[in-house]
Structures are given as structure tokens and as C-alpha cells.
MDTraj code that builds the backbone (N, CA, C; nanometers):
import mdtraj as md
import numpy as np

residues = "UNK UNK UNK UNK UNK UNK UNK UNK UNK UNK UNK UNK UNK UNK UNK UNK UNK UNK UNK UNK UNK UNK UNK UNK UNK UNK UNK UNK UNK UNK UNK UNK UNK UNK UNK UNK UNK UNK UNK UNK UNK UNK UNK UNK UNK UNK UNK UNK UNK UNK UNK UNK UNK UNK UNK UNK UNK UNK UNK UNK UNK UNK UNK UNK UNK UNK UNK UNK UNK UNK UNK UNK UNK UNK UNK UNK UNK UNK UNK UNK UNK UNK UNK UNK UNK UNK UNK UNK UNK UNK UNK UNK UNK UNK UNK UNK UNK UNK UNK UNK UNK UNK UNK UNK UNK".split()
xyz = np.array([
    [0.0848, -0.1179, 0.0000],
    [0.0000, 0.0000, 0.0000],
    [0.0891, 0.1238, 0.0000],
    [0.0448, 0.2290, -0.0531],
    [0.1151, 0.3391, -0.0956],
    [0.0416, 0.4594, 0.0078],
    [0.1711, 0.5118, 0.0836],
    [0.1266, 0.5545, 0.2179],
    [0.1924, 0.7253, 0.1648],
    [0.1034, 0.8208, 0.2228],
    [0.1783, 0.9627, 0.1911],
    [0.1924, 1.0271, 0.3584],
    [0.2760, 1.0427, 0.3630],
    [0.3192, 1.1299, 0.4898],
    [0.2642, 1.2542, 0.5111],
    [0.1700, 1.3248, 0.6312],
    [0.1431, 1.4452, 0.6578],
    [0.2519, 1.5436, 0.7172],
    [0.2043, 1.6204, 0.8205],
    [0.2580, 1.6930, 0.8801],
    [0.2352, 1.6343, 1.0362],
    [0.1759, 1.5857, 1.0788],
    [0.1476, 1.4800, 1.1858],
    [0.1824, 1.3603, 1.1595],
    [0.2928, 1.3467, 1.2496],
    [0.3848, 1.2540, 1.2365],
    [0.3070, 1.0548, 1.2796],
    [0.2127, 1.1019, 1.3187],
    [0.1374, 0.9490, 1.3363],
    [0.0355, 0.9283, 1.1984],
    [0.0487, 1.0325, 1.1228],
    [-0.1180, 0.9890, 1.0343],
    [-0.0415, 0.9749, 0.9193],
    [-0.0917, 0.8809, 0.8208],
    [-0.0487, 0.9232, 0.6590],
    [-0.1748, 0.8763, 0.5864],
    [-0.1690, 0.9305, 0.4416],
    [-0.2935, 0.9290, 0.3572],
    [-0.3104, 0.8116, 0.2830],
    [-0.3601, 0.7112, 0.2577],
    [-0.3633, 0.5698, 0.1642],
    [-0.3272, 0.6879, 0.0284],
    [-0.3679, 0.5724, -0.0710],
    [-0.3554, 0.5942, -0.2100],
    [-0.5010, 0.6522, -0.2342],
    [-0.5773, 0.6548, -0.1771],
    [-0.6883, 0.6953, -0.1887],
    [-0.7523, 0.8534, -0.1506],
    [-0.5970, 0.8787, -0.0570],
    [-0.5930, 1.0506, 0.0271],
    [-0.6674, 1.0248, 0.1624],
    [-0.7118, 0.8785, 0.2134],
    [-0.7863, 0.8446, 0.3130],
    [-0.6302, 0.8532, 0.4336],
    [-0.7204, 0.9447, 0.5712],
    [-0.5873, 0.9696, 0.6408],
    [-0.6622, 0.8221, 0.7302],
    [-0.5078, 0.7682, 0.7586],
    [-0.4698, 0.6576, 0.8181],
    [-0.3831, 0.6243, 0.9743],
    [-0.3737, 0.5925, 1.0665],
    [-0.3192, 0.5886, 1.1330],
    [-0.2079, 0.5312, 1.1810],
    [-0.0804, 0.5771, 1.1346],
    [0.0629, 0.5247, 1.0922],
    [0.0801, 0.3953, 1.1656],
    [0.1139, 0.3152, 1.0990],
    [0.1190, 0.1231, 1.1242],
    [0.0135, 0.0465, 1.1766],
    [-0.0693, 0.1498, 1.0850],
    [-0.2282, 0.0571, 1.1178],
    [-0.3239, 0.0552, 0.9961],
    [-0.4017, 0.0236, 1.0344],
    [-0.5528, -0.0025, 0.8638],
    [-0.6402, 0.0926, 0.9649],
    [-0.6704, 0.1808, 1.1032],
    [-0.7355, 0.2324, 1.1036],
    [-0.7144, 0.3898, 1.0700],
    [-0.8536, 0.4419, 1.0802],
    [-0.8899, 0.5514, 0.9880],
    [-0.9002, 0.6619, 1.0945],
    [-0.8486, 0.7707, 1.0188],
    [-0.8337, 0.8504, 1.2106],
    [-1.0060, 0.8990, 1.1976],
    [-1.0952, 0.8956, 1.0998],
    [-1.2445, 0.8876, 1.0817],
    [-1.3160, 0.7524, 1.1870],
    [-1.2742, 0.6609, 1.1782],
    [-1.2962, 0.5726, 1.2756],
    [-1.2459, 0.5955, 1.4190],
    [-1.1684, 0.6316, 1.4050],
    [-1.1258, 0.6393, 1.6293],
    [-1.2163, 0.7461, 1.6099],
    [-1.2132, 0.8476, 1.5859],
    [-1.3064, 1.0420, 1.5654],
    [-1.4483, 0.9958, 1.5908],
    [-1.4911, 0.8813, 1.5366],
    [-1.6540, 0.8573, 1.5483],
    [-1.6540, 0.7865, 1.6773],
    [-1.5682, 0.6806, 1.7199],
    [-1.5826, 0.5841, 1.8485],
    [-1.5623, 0.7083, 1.9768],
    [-1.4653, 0.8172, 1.9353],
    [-1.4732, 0.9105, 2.0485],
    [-1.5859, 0.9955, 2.0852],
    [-1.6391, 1.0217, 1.9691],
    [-1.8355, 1.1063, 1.9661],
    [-1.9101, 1.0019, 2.0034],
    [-1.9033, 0.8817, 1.9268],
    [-2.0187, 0.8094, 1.9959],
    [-2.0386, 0.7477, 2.1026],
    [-1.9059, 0.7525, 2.1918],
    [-1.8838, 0.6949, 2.3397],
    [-1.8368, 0.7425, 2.4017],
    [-1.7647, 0.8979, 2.3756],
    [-1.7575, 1.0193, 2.4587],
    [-1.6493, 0.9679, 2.5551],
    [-1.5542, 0.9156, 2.4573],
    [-1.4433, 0.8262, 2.5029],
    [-1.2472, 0.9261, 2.5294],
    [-1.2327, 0.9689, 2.6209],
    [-1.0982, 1.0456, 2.6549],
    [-1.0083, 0.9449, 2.5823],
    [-0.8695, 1.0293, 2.5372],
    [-0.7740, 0.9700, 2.4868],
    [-0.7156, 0.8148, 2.5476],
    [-0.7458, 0.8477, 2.7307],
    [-0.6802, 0.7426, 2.7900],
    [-0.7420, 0.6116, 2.7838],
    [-0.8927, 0.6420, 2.7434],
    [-1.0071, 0.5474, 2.7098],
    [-1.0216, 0.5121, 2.5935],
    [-0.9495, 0.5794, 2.4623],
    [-0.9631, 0.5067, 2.3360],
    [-0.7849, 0.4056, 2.3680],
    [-0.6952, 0.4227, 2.4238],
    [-0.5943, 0.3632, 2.4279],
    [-0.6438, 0.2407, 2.5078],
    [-0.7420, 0.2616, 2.6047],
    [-0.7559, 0.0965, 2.6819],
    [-0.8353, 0.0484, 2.5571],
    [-0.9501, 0.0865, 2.5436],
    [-1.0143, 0.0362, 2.4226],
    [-0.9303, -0.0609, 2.2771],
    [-0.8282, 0.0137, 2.2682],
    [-0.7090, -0.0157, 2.1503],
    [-0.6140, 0.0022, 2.2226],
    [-0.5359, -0.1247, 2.2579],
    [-0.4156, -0.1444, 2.3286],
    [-0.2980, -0.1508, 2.2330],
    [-0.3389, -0.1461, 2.0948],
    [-0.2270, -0.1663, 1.9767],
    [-0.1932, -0.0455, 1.9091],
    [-0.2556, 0.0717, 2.0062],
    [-0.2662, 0.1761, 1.9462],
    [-0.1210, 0.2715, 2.0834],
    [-0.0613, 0.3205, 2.0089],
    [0.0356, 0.4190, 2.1128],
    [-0.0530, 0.5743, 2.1543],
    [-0.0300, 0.6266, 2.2401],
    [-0.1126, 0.7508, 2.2653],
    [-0.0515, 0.8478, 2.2179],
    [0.0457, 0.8569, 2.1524],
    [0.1170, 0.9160, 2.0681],
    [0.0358, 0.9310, 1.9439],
    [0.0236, 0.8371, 1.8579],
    [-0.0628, 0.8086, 1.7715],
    [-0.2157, 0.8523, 1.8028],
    [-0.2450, 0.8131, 1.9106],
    [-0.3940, 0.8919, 1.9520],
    [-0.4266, 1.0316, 1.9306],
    [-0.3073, 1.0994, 1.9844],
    [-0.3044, 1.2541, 2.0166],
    [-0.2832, 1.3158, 1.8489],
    [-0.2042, 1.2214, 1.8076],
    [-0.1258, 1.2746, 1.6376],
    [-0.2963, 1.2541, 1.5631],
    [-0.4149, 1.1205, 1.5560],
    [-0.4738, 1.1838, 1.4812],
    [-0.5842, 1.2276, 1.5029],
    [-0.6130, 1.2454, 1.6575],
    [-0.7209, 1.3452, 1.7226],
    [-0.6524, 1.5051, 1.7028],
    [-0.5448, 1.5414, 1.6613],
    [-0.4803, 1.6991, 1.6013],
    [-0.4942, 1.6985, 1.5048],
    [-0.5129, 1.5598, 1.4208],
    [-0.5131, 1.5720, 1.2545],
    [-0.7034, 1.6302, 1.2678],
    [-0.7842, 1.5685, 1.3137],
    [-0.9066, 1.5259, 1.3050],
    [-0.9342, 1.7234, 1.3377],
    [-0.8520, 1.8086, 1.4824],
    [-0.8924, 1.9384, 1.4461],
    [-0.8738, 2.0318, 1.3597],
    [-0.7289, 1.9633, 1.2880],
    [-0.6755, 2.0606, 1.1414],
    [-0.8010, 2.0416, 1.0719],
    [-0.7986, 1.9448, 1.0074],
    [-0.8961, 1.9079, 0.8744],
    [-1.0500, 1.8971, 0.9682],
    [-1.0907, 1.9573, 1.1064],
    [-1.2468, 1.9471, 1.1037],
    [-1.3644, 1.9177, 1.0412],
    [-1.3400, 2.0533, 0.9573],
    [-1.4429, 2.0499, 0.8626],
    [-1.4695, 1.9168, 0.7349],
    [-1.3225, 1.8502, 0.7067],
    [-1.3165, 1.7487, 0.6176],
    [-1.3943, 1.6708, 0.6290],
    [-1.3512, 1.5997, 0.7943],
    [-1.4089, 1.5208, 0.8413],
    [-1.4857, 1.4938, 0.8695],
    [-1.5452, 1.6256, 0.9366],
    [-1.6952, 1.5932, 0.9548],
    [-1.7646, 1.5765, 0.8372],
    [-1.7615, 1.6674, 0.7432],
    [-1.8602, 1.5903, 0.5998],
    [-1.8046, 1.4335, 0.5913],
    [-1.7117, 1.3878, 0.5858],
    [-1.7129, 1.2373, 0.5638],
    [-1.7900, 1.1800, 0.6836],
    [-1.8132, 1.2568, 0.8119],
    [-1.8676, 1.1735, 0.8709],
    [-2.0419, 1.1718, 0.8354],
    [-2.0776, 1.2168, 0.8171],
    [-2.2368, 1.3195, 0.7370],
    [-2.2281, 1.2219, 0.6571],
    [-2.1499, 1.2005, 0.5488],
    [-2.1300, 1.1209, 0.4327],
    [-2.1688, 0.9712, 0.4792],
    [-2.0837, 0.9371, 0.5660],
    [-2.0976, 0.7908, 0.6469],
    [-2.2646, 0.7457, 0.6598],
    [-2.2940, 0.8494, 0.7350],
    [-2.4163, 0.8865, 0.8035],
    [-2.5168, 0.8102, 0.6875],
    [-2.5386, 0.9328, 0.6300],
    [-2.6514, 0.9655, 0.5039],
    [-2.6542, 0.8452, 0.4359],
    [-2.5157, 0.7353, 0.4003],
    [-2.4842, 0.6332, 0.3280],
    [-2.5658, 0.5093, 0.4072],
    [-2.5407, 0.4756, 0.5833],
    [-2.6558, 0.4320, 0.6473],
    [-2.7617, 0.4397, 0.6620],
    [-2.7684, 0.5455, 0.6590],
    [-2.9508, 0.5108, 0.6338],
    [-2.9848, 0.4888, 0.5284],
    [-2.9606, 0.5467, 0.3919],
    [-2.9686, 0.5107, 0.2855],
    [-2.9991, 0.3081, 0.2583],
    [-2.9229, 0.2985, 0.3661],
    [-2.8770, 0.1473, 0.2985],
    [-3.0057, 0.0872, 0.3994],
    [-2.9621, 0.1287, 0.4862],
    [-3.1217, 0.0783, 0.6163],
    [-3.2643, 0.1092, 0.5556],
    [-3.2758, 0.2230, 0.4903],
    [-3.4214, 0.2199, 0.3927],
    [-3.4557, 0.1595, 0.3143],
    [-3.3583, 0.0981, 0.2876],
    [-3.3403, 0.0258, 0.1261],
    [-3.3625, -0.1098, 0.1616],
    [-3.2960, -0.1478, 0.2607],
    [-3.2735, -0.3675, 0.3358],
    [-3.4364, -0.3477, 0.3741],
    [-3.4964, -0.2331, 0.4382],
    [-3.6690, -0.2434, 0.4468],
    [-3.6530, -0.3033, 0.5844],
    [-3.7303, -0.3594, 0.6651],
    [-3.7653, -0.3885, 0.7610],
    [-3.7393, -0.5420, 0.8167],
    [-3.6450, -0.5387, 0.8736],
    [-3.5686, -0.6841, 0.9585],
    [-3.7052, -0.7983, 0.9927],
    [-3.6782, -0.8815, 0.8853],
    [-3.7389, -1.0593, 0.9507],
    [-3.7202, -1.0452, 1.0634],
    [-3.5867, -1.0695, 1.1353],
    [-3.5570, -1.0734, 1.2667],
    [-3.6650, -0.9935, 1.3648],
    [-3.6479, -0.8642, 1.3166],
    [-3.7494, -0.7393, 1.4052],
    [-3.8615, -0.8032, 1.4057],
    [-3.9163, -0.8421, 1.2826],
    [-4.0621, -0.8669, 1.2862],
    [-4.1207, -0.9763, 1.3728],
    [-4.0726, -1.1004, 1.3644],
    [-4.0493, -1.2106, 1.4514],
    [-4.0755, -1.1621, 1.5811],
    [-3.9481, -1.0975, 1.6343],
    [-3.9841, -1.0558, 1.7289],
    [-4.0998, -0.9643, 1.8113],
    [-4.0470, -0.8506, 1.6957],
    [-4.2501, -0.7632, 1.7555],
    [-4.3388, -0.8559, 1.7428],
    [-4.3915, -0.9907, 1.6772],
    [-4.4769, -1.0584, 1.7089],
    [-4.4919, -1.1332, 1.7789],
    [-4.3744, -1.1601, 1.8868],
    [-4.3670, -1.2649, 1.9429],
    [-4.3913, -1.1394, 2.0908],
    [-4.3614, -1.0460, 2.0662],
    [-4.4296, -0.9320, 2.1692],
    [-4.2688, -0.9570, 2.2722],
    [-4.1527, -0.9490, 2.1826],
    [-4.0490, -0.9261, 2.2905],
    [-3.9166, -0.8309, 2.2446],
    [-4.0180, -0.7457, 2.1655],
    [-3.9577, -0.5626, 2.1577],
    [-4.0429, -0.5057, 2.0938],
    [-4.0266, -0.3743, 2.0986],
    [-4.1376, -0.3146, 2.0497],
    [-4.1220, -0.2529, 1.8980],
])
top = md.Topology()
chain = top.add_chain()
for i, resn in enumerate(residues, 1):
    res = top.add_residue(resn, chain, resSeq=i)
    for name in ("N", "CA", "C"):
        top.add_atom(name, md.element.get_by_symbol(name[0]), res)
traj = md.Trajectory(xyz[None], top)
């Protein structure tokens, strides 16, 4: 894989310009969402990911405030692409089963 170096010494960009988290496959878009959606401190995404250095944490939670605005539309993007796909699969067998069996609502 063809890796481009930033200015933050933990992140680099795939071949794709997707920023990455140096000696890893994750996406500094992925830790950025696990920290909003679980309101998770640096010291808590490192227990969470023990393969992760806090070095690396801090490098692409600074990348994630440079490029803000980037990111957040990819995260919007993410978003909009789920539900999209959840409107579309229509309504879970599984769910239904269950609401009839009267054990969720």
C-alpha cells in the first residue's frame, strides 16, 4: 500500500488521500466517530485499543482538528450512506419475529 506522509507525524494518507493511522488499517475517521459516539478520553480510546500508542492517539485526534471540517462531511457522508442502505434492506425478519412474538417493540 502506498502511504503519503502528513505533517502529523502518526497519520499518513492511503492511495486513496484516506488519512490513516501510521502502522495501522485504522482511519483517524474511525477512532473520531468511536470518540463522539462513546464520549471516550484519549486514555479510554488507548484501553479500548491497546495496539494503538497515545502518541498516535493525540497525532490523529490533532489531525481530526486541522482538517475538522473534512471530516466531519465524511462523517455526514458515512451517516446519510446508512440510512440510505437501512431504507433500502426495508424492515428486519428478525425485528418482525420478534414484535410478534411481543419481545420488543
Amino acid at each position: 500500500m502506498t502511504l503519503t506522509a502528513t505533517e502529523h507525524k502518526y497519520v499518513q494518507l492511503d492511495k486513496l488521500g484516506v488519512p490513516i493511522i501510521a502502522g495501522t488499517t485504522m482511519k483517524v475517521v474511525e477512532l473520531v466517530e468511536a470518540q463522539m459516539a462513546y464520549g471516550w478520553s484519549p486514555e479510554e480510546i488507548h484501553f479500548q485499543h491497546p495496539y494503538l500508542a497515545m502518541s498516535q492517539i493525540y497525532s490523529a485526534l490533532a489531525y481530526y482538528w486541522d482538517y475538522k471540517k473534512e471530516i466531519d462531511a465524511d462523517i455526514e457522508q458515512r451517516f446519510e450512506y446508512a440510512e440510505q442502505m437501512r431504507k433500502e434492506a426495508g424492515p428486519s425478519p428478525l425485528a418482525a419475529r420478534l414484535r410478534a412474538q411481543r419481545l420488543i417493540k
